[in-house]
N, C-alpha and C positions, 0 to 999 in steps of 0.2 A: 166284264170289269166291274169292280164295286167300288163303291168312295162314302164317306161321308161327308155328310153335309151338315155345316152348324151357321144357326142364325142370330146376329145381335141385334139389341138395340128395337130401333122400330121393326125393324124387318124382323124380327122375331114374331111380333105383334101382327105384322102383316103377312108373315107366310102362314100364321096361326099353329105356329113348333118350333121350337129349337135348336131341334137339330131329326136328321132322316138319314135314314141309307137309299144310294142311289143305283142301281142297276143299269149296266150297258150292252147291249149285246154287238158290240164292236169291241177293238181290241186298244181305241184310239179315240179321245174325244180330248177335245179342250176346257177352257171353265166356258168360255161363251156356249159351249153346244151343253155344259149340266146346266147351265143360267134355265135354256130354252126349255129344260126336261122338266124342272121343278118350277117355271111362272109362266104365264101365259101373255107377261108385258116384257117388252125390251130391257133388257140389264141397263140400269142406269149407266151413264157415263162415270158419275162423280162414287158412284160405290167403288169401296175398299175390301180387294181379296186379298188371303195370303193359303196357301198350300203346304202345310205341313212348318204353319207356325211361320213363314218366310213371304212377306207381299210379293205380289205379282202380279200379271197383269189378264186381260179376257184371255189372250192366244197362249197363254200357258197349258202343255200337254201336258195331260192329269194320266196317274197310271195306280194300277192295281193296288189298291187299300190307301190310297191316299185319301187325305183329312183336310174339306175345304171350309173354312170361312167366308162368310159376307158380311160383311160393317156398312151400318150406313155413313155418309159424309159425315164429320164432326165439325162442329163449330166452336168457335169458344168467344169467351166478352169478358 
């Protein structure tokens, strides 16, 4: 299974890219188990996904050519 992966904000700055293709060799992953593939730190609690443009949440089943985002928290003042 492939997916892409795009990064915003600081987490762009901090994965050091934008965006990656990600590689499975299952047939079944969720966003916590791509989280685990592409960092080597725990998925924030307060990071914002969405999957094909639609939020959602870590236990969301990702499937063949899906397009994932990660947002950092926003703030605002």
């Amino acid at each position: 299974m492939d997916v892409k992966v795009r990064y915003f904000a600081s987490l762009r700055d901090r994965m050091g890219k934008g965006d990656e293709s990600v590689s499975f060799d299952k047939d079944t992953a969720t966003v916590a188990d791509l989280w685990s593939k592409v960092s080597s730190e725990p998925m924030p609690e307060s990071i914002l996904v969405a999957v094909n443009m639609e939020y959602t949440d870590s236990s969301h089943e990702l499937k063949n050519g899906d397009e994932v985002a990660f947002f950092p928290p926003v703030t605002g003042g």
